[in-house]
N, C-alpha and C positions, 0 to 999 in steps of 0.2 A: 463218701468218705475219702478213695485217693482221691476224687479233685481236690479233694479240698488239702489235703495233705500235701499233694502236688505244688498245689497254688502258694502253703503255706513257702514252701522250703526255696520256690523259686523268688518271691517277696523277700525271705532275708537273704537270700543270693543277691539280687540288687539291692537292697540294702546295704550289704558287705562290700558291693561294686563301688559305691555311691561316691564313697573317697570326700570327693569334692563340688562344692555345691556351684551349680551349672547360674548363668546368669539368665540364660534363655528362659524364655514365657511357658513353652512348650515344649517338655522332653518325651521322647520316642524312645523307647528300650525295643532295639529289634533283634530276635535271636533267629539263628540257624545251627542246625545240625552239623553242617558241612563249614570246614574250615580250611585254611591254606591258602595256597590264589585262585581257587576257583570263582569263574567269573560271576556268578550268584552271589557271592562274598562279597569282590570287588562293585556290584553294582549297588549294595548297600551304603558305600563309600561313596561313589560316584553320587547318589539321592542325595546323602546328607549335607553333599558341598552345596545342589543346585538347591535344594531347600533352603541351608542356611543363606543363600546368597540374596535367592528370588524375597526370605523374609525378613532381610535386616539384620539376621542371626537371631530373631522370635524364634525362631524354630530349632531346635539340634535336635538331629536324630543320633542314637547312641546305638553301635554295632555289637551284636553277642554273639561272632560266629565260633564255629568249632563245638559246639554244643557244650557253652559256658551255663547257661541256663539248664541245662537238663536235656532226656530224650524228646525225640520227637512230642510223644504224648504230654511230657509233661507240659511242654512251651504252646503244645496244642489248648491244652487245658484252662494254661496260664493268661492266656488269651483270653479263650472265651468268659474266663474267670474277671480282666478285665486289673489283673494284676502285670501282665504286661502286656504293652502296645499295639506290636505287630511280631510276625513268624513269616519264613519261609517254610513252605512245608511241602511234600508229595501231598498229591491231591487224594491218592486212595487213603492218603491219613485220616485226612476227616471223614473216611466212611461211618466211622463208630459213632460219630455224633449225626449224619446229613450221611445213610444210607445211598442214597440216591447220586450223590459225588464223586464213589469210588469207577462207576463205570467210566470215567473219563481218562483211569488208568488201566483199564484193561488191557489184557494182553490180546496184541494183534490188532485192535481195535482201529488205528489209526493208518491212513495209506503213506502218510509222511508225515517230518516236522514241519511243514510248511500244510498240511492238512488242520494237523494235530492245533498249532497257533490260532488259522483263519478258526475254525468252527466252535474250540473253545472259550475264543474273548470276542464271540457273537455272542448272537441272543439268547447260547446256553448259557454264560456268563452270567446275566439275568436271571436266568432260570436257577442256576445253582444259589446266588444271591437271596432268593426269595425264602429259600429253604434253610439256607445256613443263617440270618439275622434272625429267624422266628424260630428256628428252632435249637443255635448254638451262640446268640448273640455274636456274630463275627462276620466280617465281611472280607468277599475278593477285593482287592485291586486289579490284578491282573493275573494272566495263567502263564508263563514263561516253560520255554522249552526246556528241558533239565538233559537232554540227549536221548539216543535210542541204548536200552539196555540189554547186555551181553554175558553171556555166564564165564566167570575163572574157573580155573580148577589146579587145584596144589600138584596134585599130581597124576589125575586121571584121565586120560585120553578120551575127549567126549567125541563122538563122530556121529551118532545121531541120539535122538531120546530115548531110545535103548539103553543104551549109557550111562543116564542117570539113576539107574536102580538102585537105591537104595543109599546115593549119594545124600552127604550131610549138607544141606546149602544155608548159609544166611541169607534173610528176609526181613523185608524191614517188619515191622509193628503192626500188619492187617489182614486181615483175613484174603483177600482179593491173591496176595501175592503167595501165601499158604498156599491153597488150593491152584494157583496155575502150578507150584512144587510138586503139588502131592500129583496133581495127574501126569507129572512125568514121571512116575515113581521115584522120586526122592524122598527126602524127608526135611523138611523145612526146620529151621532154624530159627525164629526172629530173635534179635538182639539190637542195642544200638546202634548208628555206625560208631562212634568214639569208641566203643571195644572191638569192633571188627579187626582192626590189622595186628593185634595181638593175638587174637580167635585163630585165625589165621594162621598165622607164626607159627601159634604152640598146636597145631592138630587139632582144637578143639569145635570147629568145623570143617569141611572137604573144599570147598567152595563160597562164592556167592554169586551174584548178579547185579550189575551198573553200566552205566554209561561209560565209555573210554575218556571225558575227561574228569570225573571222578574217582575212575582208577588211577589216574596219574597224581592227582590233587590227596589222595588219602595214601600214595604210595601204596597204591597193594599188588602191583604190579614185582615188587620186592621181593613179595611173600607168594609170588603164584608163577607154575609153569603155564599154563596154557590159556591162553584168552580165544574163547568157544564165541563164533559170531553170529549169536541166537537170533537178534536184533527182536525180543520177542515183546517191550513193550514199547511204544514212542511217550516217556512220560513227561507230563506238563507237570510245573511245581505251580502250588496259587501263594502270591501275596496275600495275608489274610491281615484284617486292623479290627481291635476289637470296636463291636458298634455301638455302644454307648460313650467312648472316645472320639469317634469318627464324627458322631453327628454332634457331639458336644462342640465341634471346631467351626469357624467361621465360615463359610461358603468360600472367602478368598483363601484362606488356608485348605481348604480341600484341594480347591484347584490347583493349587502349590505342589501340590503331593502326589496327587494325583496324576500330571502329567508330570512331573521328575519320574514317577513310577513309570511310567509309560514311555519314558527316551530312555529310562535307563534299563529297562527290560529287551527294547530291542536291541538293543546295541550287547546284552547280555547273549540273549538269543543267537546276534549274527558270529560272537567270540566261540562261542560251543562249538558251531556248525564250522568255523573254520579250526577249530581245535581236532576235532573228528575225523574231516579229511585228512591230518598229517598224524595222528597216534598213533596208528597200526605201524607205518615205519617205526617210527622213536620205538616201539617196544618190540620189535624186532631187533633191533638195535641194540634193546636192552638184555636181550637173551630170552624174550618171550616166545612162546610157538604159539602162534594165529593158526587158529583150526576156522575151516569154513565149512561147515555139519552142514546136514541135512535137514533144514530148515524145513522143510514143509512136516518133517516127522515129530515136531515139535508142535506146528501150525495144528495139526490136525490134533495132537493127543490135549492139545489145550483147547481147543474149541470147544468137542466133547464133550467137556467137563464145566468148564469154568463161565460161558455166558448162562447155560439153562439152570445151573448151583444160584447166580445172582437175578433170577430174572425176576423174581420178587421186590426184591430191594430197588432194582433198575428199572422198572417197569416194562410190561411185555412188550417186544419192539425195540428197546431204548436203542439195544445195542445195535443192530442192524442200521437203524435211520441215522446211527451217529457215524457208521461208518460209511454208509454211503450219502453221508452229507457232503455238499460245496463248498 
């Protein structure tokens, strides 16, 4: 019943969008959560020039960033509902439909973003694929680096996970990122990002956890004294297109899409990674204080808890062979 309530409200959402009737063969409604210049945004834009170019204009992709379509869930939904296109999404999103997906945002899991890239959009790629068209109708394009994520705090001096006792955090929408909260003794929060920087603002949580260009792109950097440098997930985002669209397209129209996705993800990727290296200045700059905690006291209380809570859903194994995968 909410998919389908879901599904209902985001259909007249683009309906309402609709305005004006497109002349292209082929329209693309793609939504994201994340809005502003972030380069995931921008590389939406960046697709829709090389698509519309590579197809004579057949094709227009139509951009829904800032979470115009709804939360995460809902445009996760909307999707597989087949009511809209495509999504950018955190991969532990679609745990709730492809259990088996979330370990790929696990905390710690990864030795780098250059780890996190290679082993995702290999032959797990595939693997995730098989699970997610049979059992959510939808499929990856690709997995893009979304950054390493870091915890704020409004006002409390984190120095190790200690610290967080009892701390209020936002979390996005899945179970995965609950429970790394709860074994630091916090208390998790999920809520949209679109309501975060007001949450924020008004007290109404302590915290949260993202990427440094994230924090710059949603300004929350505004509303927080202290950016804590957890580095405690390396998270991939997937391209996802619903698969009864997908296969409905011509094989030269895939490849169209498919590699526009694929230049314009790396290039997405290499923006992040140089965004990353220069943010900590800029927010010192801004009047932030950069804490550098005790990282392994985080390492540790999350291991603990959070891979042998998933190892069901992950399968025994998963998580180790994923981390010390090539």
């Amino acid at each position: 019943m909410r998919m389908q309530t879901a599904a209902l409200a985001i259909a007249g959402t683009l309906l309402g969008m609709s305005g004006t009737v497109s002349a292209a063969e082929i329209v693309i409604r793609w939504g994201d959560v994340i809005g502003g210049s972030h380069p995931q945004v921008q590389m939406i834009d960046r697709v829709a020039e090389m698509v519309a170019e590579k197809s004579g204009g057949r094709i227009e992709i139509q951009s829904f960033p800032g979470g115009q379509l709804g939360g995460s869930r809902d445009m996760i939904e909307a999707v597989s509902a087949g009511i809209q296109q495509m999504v950018t999404e955190g991969a532990a999103n679609f745990g709730e439909w492809v259990p088996f997906i979330s370990v790929v945002e696990a905390p710690y899991i990864w030795k780098s973003p250059e780890h996190m890239i290679r082993v995702v959009n290999g032959p797990l790629l595939e693997e995730i694929n098989k699970r997610l068209v049979s059992q959510a109708g939808m499929r990856a394009l690709v997995a893009l680096y979304y950054g390493t994520r870091h915890v704020t705090s409004s006002n409390r001096e984190i120095r190790s996970v200690a610290d967080m006792a009892g701390f209020k955090i936002r979390v996005p929408e899945n179970e995965v990122f609950k429970a790394m909260a709860e074994s630091w003794g916090a208390r998790p929060t999920p809520m949209n990002f679109s309501e975060l920087y007001l949450a924020l603002k008004q007290g109404v949580v302590d915290g949260q956890e993202n990427p440094l260009p994230t924090i710059k792109a949603g300004k929350l950097y505004e509303v927080q004294k202290y950016i804590v440098l957890t580095g405690h997930i390396i998270t991939p985002r997937l391209v996802v297109v619903n698969e009864a669209f997908w296969q409905g397209l011509s094989e030269e129209d895939r490849a169209i899409i498919q590699e526009a996705v694929a230049e314009a993800a790396a290039w997405s990727d290499e923006e992040i990674k140089k965004a990353e290296a220069s943010l900590v200045e800029e927010f010192e700059a801004a009047g932030v204080t950069i804490i550098e905690p005790d990282v392994e006291s985080f390492r540790e209380a999350t291991l603990a808890k959070v891979p042998p809570m998933f190892e069901d859903r992950w399968g025994k194994g998963t998580f180790e062979r994923l981390h010390n995968a090539e």
